[in-house]
C-alpha positions in Angstrom: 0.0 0.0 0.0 1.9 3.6 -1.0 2.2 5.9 2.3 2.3 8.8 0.5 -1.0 10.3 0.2 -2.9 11.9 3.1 -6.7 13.1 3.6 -5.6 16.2 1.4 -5.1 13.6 -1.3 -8.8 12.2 -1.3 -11.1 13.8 -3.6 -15.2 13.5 -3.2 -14.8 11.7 0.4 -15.3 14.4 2.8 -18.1 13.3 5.0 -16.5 9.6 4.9 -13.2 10.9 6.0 -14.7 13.1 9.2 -16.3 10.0 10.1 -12.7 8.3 9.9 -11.3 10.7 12.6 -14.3 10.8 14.8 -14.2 7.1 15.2 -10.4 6.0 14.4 -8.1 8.8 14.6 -9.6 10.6 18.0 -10.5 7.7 20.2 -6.6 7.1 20.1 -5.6 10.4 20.2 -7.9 11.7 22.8 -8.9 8.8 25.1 -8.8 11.2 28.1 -11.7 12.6 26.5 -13.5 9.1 26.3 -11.9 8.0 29.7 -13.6 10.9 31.7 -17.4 10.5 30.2 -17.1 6.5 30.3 -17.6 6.2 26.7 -16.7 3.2 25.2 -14.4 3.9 21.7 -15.5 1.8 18.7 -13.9 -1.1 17.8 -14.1 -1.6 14.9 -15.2 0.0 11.5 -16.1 -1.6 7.9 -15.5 -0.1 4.6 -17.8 -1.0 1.7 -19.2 0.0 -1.6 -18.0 -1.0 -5.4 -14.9 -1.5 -6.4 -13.0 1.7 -7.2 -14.6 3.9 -4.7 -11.7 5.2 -2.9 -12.0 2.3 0.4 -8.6 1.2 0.1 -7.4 4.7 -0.3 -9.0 6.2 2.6 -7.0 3.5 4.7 -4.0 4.4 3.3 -4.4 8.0 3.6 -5.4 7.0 7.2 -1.7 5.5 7.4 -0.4 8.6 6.7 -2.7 10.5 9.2 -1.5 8.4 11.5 2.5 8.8 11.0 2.3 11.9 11.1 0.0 13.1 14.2 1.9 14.0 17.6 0.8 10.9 19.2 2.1 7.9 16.8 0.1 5.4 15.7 1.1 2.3 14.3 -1.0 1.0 11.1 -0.9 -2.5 10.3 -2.6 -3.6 7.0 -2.9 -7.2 5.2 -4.5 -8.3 3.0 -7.8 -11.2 3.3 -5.9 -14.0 1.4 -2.8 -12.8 3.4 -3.7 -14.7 6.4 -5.1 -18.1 5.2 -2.4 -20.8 4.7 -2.8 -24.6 3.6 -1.9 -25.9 6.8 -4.3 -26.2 9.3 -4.0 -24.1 12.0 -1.4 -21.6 10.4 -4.0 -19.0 9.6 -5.3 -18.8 13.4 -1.7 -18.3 14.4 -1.2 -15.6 11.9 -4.3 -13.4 13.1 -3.0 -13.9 16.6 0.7 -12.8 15.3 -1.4 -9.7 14.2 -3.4 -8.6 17.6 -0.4 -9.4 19.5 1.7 -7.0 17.1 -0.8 -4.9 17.5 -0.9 -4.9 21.2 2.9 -4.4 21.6 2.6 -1.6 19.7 -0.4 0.5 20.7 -2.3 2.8 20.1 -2.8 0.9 16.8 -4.4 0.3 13.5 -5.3 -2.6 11.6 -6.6 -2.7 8.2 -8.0 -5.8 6.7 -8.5 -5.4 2.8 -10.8 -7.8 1.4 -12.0 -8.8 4.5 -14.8 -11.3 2.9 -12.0 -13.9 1.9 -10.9 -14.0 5.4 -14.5 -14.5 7.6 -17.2 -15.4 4.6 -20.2 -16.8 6.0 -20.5 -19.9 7.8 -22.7 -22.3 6.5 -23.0 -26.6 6.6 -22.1 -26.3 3.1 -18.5 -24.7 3.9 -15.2 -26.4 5.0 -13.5 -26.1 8.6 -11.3 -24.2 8.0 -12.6 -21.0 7.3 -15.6 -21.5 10.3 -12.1 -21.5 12.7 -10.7 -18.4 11.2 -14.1 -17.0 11.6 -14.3 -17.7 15.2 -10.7 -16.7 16.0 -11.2 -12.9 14.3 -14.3 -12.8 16.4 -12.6 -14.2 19.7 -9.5 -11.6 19.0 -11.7 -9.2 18.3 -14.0 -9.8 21.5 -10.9 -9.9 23.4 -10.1 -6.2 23.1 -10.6 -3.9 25.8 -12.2 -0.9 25.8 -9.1 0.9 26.5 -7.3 -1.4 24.4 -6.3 1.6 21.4 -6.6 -1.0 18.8 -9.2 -0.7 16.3 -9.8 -2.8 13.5 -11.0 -2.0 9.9 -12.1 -4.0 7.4 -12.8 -3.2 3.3 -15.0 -5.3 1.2 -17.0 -5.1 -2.0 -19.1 -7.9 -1.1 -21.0 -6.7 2.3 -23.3 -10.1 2.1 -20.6 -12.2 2.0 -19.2 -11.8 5.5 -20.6 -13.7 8.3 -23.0 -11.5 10.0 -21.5 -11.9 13.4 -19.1 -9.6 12.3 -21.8 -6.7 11.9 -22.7 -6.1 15.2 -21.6 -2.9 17.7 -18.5 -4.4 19.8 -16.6 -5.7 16.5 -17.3 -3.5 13.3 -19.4 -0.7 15.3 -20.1 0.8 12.1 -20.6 0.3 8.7 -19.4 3.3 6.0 -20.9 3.5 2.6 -18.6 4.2 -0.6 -21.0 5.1 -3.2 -20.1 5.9 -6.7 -18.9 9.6 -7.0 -21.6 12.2 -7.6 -20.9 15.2 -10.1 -19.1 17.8 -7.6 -17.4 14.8 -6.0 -16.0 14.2 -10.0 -14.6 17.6 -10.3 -12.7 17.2 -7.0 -11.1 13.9 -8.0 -10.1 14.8 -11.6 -8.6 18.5 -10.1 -6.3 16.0 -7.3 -4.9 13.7 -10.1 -4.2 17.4 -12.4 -2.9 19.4 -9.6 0.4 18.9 -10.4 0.6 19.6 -14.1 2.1 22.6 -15.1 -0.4 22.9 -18.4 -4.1 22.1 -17.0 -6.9 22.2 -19.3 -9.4 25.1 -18.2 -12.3 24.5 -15.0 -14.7 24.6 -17.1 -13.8 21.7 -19.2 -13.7 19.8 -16.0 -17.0 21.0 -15.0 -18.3 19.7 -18.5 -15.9 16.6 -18.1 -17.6 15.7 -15.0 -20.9 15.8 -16.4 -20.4 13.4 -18.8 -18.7 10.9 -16.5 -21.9 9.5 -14.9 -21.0 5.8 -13.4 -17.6 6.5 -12.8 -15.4 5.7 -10.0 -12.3 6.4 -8.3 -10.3 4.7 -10.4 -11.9 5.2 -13.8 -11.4 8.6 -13.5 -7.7 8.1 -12.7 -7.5 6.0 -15.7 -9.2 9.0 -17.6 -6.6 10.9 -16.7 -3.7 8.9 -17.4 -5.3 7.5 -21.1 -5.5 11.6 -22.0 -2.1 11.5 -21.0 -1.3 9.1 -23.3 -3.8 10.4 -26.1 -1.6 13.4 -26.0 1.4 11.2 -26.2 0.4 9.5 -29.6 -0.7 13.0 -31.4 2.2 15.0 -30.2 4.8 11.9 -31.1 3.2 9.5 -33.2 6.7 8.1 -34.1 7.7 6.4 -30.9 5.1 3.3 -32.1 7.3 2.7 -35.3 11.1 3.8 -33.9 13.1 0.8 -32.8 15.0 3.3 -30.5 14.3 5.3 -27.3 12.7 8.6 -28.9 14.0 11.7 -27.0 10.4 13.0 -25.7 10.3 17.0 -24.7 7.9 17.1 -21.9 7.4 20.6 -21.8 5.7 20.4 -25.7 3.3 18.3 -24.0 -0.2 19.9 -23.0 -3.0 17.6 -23.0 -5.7 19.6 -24.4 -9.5 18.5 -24.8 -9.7 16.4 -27.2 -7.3 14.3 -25.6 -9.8 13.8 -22.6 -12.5 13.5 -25.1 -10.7 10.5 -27.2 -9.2 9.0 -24.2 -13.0 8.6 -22.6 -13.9 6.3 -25.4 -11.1 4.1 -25.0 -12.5 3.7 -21.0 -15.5 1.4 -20.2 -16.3 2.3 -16.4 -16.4 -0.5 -14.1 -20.2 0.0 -13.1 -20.6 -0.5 -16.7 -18.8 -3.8 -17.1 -21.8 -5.2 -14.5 -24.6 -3.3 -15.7 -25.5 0.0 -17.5 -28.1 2.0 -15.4 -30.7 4.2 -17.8 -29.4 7.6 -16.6 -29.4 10.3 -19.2 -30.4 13.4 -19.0 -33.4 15.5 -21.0 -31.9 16.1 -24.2 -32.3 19.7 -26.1 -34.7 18.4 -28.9 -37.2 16.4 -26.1 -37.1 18.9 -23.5 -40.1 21.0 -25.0 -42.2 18.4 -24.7 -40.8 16.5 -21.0 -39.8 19.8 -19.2 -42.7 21.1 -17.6 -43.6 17.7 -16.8 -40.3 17.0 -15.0 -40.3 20.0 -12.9 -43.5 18.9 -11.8 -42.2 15.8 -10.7 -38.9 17.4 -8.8 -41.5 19.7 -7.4 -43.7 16.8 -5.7 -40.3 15.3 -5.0 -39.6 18.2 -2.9 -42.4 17.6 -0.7 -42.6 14.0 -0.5 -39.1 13.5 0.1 -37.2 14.2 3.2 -35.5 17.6 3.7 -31.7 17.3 2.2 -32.6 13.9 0.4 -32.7 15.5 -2.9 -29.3 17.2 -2.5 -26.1 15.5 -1.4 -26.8 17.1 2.4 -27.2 15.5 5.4 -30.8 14.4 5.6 -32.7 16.8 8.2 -36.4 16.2 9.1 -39.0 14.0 7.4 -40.7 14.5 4.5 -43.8 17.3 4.4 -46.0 14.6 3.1 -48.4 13.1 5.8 -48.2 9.4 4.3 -46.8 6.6 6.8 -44.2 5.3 4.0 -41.3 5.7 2.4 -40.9 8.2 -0.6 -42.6 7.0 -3.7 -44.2 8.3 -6.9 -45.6 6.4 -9.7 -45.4 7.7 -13.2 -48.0 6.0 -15.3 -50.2 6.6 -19.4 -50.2 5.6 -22.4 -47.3 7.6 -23.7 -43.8 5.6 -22.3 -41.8 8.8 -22.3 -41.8 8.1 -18.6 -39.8 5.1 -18.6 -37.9 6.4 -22.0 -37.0 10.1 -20.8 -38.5 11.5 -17.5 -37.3 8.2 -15.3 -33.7 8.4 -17.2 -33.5 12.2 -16.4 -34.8 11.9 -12.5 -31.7 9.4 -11.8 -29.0 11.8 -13.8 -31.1 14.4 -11.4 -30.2 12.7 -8.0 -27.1 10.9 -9.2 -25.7 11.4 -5.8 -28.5 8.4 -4.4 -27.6 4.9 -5.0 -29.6 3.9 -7.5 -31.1 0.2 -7.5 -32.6 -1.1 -10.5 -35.4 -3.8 -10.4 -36.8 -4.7 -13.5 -37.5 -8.2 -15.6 -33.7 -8.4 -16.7 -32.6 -8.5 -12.7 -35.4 -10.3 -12.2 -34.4 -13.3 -14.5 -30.4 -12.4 -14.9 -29.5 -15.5 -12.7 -30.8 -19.1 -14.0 -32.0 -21.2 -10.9 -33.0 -18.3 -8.7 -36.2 -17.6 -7.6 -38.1 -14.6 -8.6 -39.0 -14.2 -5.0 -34.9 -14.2 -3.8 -34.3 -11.6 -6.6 -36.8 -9.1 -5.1 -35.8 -9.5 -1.9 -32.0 -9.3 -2.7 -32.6 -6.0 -4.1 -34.7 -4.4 -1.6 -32.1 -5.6 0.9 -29.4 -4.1 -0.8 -31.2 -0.9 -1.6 -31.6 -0.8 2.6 -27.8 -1.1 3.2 -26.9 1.9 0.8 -29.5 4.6 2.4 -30.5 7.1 1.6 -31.0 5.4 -1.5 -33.0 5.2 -4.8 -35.0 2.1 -6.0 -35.8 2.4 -9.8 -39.2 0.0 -11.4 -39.2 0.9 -14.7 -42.0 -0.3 -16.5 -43.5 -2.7 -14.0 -46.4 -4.0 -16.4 -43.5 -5.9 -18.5 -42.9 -7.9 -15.2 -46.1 -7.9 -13.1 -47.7 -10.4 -15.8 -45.0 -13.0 -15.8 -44.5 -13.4 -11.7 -46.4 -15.8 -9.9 -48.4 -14.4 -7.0 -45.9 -15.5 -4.9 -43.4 -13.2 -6.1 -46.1 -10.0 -6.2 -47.1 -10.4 -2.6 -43.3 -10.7 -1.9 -43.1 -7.2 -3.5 -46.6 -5.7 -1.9 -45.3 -6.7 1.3 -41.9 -5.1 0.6 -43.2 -2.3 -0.6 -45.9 -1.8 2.3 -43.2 -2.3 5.0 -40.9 0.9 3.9 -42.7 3.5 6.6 -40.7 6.7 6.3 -38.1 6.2 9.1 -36.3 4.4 6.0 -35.2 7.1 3.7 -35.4 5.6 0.5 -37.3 6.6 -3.2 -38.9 4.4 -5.3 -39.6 5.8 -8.6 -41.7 3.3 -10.6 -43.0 3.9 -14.3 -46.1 2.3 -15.9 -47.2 2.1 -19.4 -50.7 2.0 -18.7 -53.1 4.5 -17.6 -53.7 4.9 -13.7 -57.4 3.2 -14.0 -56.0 0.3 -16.0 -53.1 -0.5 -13.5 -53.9 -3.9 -10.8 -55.4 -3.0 -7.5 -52.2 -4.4 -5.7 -50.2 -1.8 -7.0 -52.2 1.2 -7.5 -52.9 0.7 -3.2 -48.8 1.2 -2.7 -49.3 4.7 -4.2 -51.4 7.5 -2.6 -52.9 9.5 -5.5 -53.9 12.6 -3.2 -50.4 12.6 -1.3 -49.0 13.6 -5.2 -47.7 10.0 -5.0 -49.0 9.7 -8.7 -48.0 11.4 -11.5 -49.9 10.6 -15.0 -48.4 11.9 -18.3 -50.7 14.0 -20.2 -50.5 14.4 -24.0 -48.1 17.3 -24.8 -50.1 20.7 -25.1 -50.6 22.8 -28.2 -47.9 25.3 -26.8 -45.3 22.6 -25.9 -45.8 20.5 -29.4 -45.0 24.2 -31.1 -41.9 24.6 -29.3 -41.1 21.7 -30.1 -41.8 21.4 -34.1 -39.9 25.2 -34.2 -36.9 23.6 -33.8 -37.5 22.0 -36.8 -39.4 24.3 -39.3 -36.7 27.1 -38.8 -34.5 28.8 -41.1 -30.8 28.8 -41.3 -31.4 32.8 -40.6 -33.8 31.9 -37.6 -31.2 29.7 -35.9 -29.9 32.2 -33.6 -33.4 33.4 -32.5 -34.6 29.9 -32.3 -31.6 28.6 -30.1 -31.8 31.5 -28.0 -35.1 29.9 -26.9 -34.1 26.2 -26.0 -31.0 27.3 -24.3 -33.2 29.4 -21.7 -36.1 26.3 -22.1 -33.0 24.0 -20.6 -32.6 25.1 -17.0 -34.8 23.3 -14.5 -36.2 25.3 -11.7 -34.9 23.0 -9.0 -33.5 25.1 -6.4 -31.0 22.5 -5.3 -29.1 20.9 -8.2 -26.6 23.2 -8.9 -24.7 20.6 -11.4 -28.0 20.7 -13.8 -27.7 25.1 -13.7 -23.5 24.0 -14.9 -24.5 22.0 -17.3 -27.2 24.5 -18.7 -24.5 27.0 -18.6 -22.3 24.4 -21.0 -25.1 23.5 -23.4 -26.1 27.5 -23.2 -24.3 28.2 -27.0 -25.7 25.3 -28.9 -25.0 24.7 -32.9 -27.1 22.6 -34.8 -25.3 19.6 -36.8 -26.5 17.2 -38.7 -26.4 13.6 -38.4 -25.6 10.2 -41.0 -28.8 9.1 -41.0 -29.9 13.3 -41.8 -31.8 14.0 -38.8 -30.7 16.9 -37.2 -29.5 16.7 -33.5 -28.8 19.7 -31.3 -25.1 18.6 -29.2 -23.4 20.8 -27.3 -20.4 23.5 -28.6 -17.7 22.2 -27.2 -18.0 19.0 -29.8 -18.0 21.0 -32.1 -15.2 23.4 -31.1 -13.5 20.1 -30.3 -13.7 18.4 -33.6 -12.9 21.9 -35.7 -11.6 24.1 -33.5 -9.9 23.9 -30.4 -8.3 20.2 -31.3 -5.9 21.8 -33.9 -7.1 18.6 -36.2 -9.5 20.7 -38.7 -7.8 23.6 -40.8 -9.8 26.9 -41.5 -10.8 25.6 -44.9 -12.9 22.5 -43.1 -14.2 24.3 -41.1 -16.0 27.0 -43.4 -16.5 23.7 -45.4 -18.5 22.1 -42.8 -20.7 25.8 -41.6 -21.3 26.1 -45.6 -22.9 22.7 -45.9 -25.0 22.9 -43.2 -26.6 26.5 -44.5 -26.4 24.6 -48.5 -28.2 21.4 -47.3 -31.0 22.9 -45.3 -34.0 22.5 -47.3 -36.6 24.9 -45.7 -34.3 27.8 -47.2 -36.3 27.1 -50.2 -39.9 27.7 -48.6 -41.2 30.8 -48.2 -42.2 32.3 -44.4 -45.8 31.6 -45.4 -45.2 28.0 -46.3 -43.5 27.7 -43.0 -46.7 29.1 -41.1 -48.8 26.9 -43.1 -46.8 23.6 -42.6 -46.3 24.3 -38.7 -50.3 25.0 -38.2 -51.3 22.1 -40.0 -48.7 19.7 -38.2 -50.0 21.4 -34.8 -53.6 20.8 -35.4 -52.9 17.2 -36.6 -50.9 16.5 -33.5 -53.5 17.4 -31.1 -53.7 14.6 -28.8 -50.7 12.8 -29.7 -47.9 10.8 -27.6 -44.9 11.9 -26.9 -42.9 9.0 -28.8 -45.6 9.8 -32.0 -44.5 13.0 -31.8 -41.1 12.1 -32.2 -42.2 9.7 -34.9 -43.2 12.3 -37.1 -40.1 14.6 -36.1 -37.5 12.3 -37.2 -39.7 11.4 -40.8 -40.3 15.1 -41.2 -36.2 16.2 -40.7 -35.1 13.4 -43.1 -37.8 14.2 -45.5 -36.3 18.2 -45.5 -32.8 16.9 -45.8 -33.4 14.5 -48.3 -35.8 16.1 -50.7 -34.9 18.4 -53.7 -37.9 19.3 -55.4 -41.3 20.5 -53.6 -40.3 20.5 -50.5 -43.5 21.8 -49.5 -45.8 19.2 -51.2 -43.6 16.3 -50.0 -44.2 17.1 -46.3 -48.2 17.6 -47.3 -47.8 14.1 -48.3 -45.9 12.7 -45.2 -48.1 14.8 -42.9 -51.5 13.0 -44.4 -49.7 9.8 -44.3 -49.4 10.1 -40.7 -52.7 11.4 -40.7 -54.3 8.2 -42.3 -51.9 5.7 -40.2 -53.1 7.5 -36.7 -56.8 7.6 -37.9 -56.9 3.5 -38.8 -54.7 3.3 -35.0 -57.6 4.6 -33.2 -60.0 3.0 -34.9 -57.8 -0.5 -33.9 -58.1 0.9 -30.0 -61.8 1.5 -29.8 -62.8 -1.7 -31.1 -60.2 -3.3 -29.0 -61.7 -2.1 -25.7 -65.3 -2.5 -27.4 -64.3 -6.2 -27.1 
């Protein structure tokens, strides 16, 4: 383990690390203070969370800590596999060594890393040999004193695979959460591992940089940082790959820049990722005409139905306004699946800081041989060690059907015992309306406590914002931009990473795509890609602005046209889905980029297409429910 990074070298861990001294660093350093109030000073304290989180770290910055305080304290770390041995009996006699090291050389420290290889659960099915390591760590660990100035900490990744004597006040006192790093906690890693460059690229790059590194940890964003390095590397001296000697490198012509970031975060798949991808994305520029006022609706109700400080990385104060009994919930239910598509995608990029738990039929079925019933209960179990947390049930309808009612009253009864003393949000979506939904769920959700939220059809002035964007001119872009950058900001008093990342997507440029739908993506792509990367001369660059102005096909309709084609698409829209309206969006933008002749009569066409296949859908639907 290196020894040469203290708490000043720990990025996004502040709360964990003031926990660390309250319960390692100042029982040893202050036992008078304990001694006089006959407190009894923890024990011991267990580190867990994913892999990459920063648990390993903390102990080693804890090392240093501890070396360099007035009153020294001896750290002793090993590993889990450390210990064992082939031999019986050689193990015990090596966690004995360890406590009596530690004894001769109080006040002391010791750090087991990967403790679930050294005390996993004991079970009929095990050998031996690790039941009588378990019971010696417990005996050693029983057998300190309470002025005994050794504490013992432990690190795992796998908190259900240590024997659950461990977990109890006396031996691990308490348990510390690493979660995956939320969007300030980011920026504060990636400015420790660039502190020491001479040539940084600018904060606001980082601020951008750490937006768009949802899912990472620790680690991945030290790898981020070291692949740029390297990015910068092959561009500045692409010859090293083919020279058979040392090249002599100038370090000082070295600046990684942006686009070294940029390429190097392609080349890195997060660890989260690896397991599972989690839908989080954020309301993108095109859909947010449509989704926004329904989303600050939502964070609105969220506000009062969730516990003070729950929706912001703050400690939690108070309970929640809301006079229900349980925990906070809100269902998001119609016909239109925007919900599960968009809104639920953007809540968990909203509170990104929450562990976020995902139960829907792929966890349900991910494991052949386990029951349905194990699965739910797994998750809810886990979601209830990581708290404050989030539990995600998108589309529940796709599931509900398949279960056996075994496996639903498992979840009811889940579901029903959450009172509000456990600060956790479920956020489920339905693709069905409210009415349609089965009695055993609709009774988990409290439609006049705003525990409900059912998505209306967009209204006649949210589908015209939103067809603007594409019956504009290449003269109307500014004026038209101008008005989805300042439609972008949610209200929400408390997320300060969504008013950043408004500020970033504030100068937008609209591009155009292979497939010839036009997609709105932020500046700095495009600064990156012609710009600020130094790959794109001048000349590609006014080769690229003068295609986009030549290839856009509304330059040949008159403003009348316009009117006309955006009234008639409004009217015909009235009552439509959100994913019908983006249907037609996507079939109208390749039409216009596509079409050379009438422009004006080819969209007439497309628009009465449409027209005929929605009239011959609702026909379908009515006789359906006749039926």
């Amino acid at each position: 383990m290196t020894l040469n990074k203290d708490f000043s070298c720990v990025g996004g861990l502040d709360k964990h690390i003031r926990i660390v001294k309250e319960m390692v660093l100042f029982p040893l350093m202050y036992g008078e203070v304990y001694a006089k109030f006959n407190l009894r000073p923890p024990r011991g304290l267990l580190f867990y969370g994913p892999p990459g989180t920063g648990k390993t770290l903390v102990a080693g910055a804890l090392a240093v800590e501890c070396s360099n305080s007035e009153r020294k304290v001896s750290f002793i770390s090993r590993k889990g596999s450390d210990c064992l041995s082939k031999w019986v009996g050689e193990s015990e006699k090596k966690l004995q060594k360890i406590f009596l090291m530690a004894q001769q050389s109080k006040p002391c420290i010791i750090f087991f890393d990967e403790v679930d290889g050294l005390a996993p659960i004991r079970s009929n099915r095990q050998d031996f040999v690790h039941a009588s390591i378990v019971s010696t760590l417990l005996a050693l660990m029983d057998g300190l004193d309470s002025n005994s100035e050794i504490i013992v900490i432990g690190a795992t990744n796998r908190l259900d695979a240590i024997d659950p004597a461990l977990r109890r006040p006396g031996r691990f006192d308490r348990e510390l959460y690493f979660s995956l790093p939320c969007y300030n906690a980011r920026k504060d890693i990636l400015a420790i591992h660039v502190k020491n460059w001479k040539q940084k690229p600018p904060q606001k790059f980082f601020a951008y940089l750490a937006s768009k590194t949802i899912g990472y940890c620790g680690s991945d964003l030290q790898a981020l940082c070291a692949e740029a390095v390297m990015c910068c590397v092959r561009r500045n001296y692409p010859q090293i790959y083919t020279s058979k000697s040392k090249y002599h490198i100038n370090e000082r012509s070295l600046k990684v820049e942006k686009q070294d970031f940029l390429k190097a975060q392609q080349n890195i798949v997060p660890a989260s990722h690896r397991i599972a991808v989690a839908p989080v994305k954020s309301l993108s520029g095109r859909i947010q005409p449509l989704l926004q006022d329904s989303f600050s609706v939502i964070m609105s109700r969220l506000e009062i139905l969730c516990p003070t400080g729950m929706l912001t990385s703050d400690n939690i104060t108070g309970k929640a306004t809301s006079r229900s009994s349980s925990c906070s919930r809100i269902l998001l239910c119609g016909e239109d699946s925007s919900h599960t598509r968009h809104l639920g995608p953007a809540l968990l990029h909203t509170l990104e800081h929450l562990p976020c738990h995902i139960l829907d039929v792929t966890t349900l079925f991910e494991e052949t041989g386990r029951a349905v019933e194990e699965a739910i209960i797994q998750k809810v179990k886990t979601a209830r060690h990581t708290l404050p947390s989030l539990l995600y049930v998108p589309d529940i309808m796709s599931w509900w059907d398949l279960v056996d009612e075994a496996a639903r009253v498992v979840f009811t009864s889940l579901m029903r015992g959450l009172d509000r003393s456990v600060h956790m949000l479920i956020v489920t979506t339905a693709s069905c309306s409210h009415s349609n939904l089965p009695s055993e769920i609709t009774t988990l959700f409290d439609e006049h406590q705003g525990e409900v939220y059912e998505l209306r059809p967009p209204t006649h002035s949210e589908r015209q914002s939103y067809f603007r964007q594409l019956f504009m001119k290449a003269n109307s872009t500014n004026d038209d931009l101008s008005y989805r950058s300042s439609a972008e900001i949610v209200s929400v008093a408390p997320r300060r990473k969504i008013k950043t990342e408004a500020r970033g997507r504030g100068k937008l440029n609209t591009v155009r795509s292979d497939n010839g739908i036009s997609e709105i993506k932020p500046k700095i792509n495009v600064k990156r890609e012609h710009s600020a990367s130094g790959e794109g001369s001048t000349s590609k660059r006014q080769k690229v602005h003068g295609n986009i102005a030549k290839n856009h096909g509304l330059d040949k309709l008159t403003e009348e046209q316009i009117h006309n084609l955006m009234q008639r698409v409004i009217q015909l829209t009235e009552n439509w889905t959100s994913q019908e309206l983006e249907s037609l969006y996507a079939s109208l933008a390749l039409l216009i980029e596509n079409s050379q002749d009438d422009i004006y009569l080819y969209v007439n066409e497309c628009l009465t297409h449409f027209q005929e296949g929605k009239n011959s859908s609702d026909s379908e639907k009515a006789l359906v429910k006749s039926c």
